[in-house]
Residue, then its C-alpha position, 0 to 999 in steps of 0.5 A: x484716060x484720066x478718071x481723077x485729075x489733080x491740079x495745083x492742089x495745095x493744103x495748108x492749115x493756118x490763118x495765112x495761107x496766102x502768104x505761106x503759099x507765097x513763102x513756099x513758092x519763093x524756095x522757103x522750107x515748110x518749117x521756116x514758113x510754119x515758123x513765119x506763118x503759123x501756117x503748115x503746108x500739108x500738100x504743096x502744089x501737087x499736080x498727077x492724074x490717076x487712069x482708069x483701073x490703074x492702081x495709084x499709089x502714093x508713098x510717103x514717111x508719116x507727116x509728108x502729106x498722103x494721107x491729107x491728099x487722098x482725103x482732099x480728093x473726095x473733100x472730107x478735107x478742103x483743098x485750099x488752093x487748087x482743083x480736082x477733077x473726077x471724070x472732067x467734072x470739077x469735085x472742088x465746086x461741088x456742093x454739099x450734096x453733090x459731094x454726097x451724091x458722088x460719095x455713094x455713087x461714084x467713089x468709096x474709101x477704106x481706112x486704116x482703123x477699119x471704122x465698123x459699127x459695133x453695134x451692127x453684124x457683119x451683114x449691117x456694116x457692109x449693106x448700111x450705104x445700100x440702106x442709108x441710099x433707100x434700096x429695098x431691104x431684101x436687094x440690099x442684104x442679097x447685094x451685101x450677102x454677095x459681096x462678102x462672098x467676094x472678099x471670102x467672109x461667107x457664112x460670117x454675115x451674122x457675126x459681130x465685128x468684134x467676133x473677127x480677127x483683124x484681117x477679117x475686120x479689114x475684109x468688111x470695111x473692103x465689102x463694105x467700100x465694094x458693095x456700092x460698085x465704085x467707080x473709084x476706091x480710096x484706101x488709106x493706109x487700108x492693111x498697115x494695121x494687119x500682121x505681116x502675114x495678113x497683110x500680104x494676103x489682103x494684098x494678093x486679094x485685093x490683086x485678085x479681086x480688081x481682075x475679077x472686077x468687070x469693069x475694074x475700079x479705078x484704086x488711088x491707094x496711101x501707103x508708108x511701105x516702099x515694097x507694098x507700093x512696088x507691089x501693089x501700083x501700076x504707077x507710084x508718087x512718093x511724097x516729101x514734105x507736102x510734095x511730090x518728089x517723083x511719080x512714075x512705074x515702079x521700074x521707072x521709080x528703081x531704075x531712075x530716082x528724081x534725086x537722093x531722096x527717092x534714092x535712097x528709098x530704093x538703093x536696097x530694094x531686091x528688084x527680083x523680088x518686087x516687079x513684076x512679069x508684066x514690067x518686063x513682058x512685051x507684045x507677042x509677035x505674030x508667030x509667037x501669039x499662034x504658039x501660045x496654047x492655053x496649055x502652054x507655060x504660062x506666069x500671072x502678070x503679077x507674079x515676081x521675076x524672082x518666082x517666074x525665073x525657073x518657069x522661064x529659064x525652063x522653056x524654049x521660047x518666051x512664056x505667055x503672060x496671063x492675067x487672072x482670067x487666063x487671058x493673054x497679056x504678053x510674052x517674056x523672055x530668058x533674057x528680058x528676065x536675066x537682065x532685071x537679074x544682073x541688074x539686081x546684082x550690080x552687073x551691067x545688064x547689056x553686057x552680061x544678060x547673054x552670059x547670065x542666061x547660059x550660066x542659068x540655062x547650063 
């Protein structure tokens, strides 16, 4: 079921959108309609819809509109054309205070340049909305206590933020985005500021914690980094220019790019080592579900074919495929995997995926 739906939306900055709208809908490039205009078209006509707890991504080089994108969708920029629906209701009408309503209600954002107060502790950052909302003082700092529990910063709350490193700078604005149980989080380039290192650890947690959510937020996530959107989305647009050149799984983006542009994002992407188990999983068959012990083997459903291969080339049969809370998701077999192996190689996965579990197997 679609939570955010987006319609025909366009963005443009100028004095004549109309006419640059026109321009771009005849086959004129963005800069020869900047040139005729004036106008720059930010977003061009963009059409998607983002399912409940799915994380979102949308993928793009600098100046090719993301950015601009997710903040038309709570509307802290205005959409010139088009509509966006949240839940079936129509954002694009709403008013000055509806929209806030929805914004401490329904829907929080995490940027990029974390956007703490320097003035308040930890603790004041993460529970200002729950005060700003008038909740009582001990409610609020007991919910804002327990949300940086969550995101690992126990025993932090009195701190200030420029007491803490960037990783931990990004785990506040995250509580504090949290601590309002959106429905929706929108995260703008949320870890491209953060070391390697950090930034794949606040990755895997962000993983973690939208499992251990009950029920899940629904994440549209911006990103420039092909791997981090591979790793991190259920499904994936990769933007150019203001336009959406391709949405899909991150299996559909590799396996089939719309054009030379998205290919030539992923012709040297390490497949093994960027999808995931629950890319290749399947259903469990009857016979297979009631072997399926809790002891069993088992791989994380986000875990990388690279890093389940051993575990599956060592079993007997398929291998269960768990989420965070143990819970059965599917099976994967030997040669599910191997085929995404000699894919990864060049072989042609129908032909030598047999052969490529022997030689593994042996």
């Amino acid at each position: 079921m679609a939570v955010i739906e987006v319609e025909g939306l366009w963005k443009i900055f100028g004095g004549d959108p109309e006419r640059a709208r026109t321009l771009a809908q005849e086959g004129t490039s963005k800069a020869d309609v900047k040139a005729e205009t004036g106008s720059v078209i930010a977003v061009n006509d963009a059409s998607f819809e983002v399912r409940e707890q799915e994380i979102f991504v949308v993928m793009g080089l600098s100046g090719s509109g993301k950015s601009t994108l997710l903040r038309c969708i709570n509307r802290l920029i205005e959409p010139t054309f088009g509509t966006i629906t949240v839940h079936g209701e129509d954002v694009t009408a709403y008013d000055d205070e509806q929209l806030r309503d929805i914004r401490r209600t329904k829907m929080s954002m995490v940027f990029q340049n974390f956007g703490l107060f320097p003035h308040r502790s930890v603790l004041g950052n993460v529970e200002y909305g729950l005060e700003v909302a008038g909740m009582d003082k001990d409610e609020r700092e007991d919910k804002a206590r327990r949300t940086l529990d969550l995101v690992g910063l126990e025993g932090y709350e009195e701190s200030q933020p420029s007491e803490l490193s960037g990783g931990m700078q990004q785990r506040v604005g995250l509580a504090r985005a949290l601590v309002n149980d959106p429905e929706i989080l929108l995260m703008d380039e949320a870890f491209s500021a953060l070391d390697p290192l950090i930034r794949d650890e606040m990755q895997n947690e962000l993983l973690q914690l939208q499992e251990m959510w009950d029920p899940a937020a629904t994440i549209l996530f911006i990103t420039h980094d092909l791997d981090e959107a591979l790793k991190m989305g259920d499904r994936i647009a990769i933007m150019k220019d203001g336009e959406l050149a391709q949405v899909g799984t991150p299996t559909e983006i590799l396996t089939n790019p719309a054009d030379e542009y998205v290919r030539s994002f992923v012709e040297n992407v390490d497949r093994t080592k960027v999808l995931r188990a629950r890319t290749v999983m399947r259903d469990p068959r009857g016979d297979e579900r009631a072997q399926l012990r809790d002891d069993s083997p088992s791989v994380h459903s986000r875990a990388p074919i690279a890093e389940i291969l051993p575990t599956v080339l060592e079993s007997e049969g398929p291998v269960a495929v768990r989420n965070g809370q143990g819970e059965l998701k599917g099976v994967v077999s030997r040669t599910a995997i191997m085929k995404e192996v000699t894919r990864n190689a060049g072989a042609h996965p129908e032909e030598d995926a047999d052969e490529a579990v022997k030689m593994k197997a042996s």
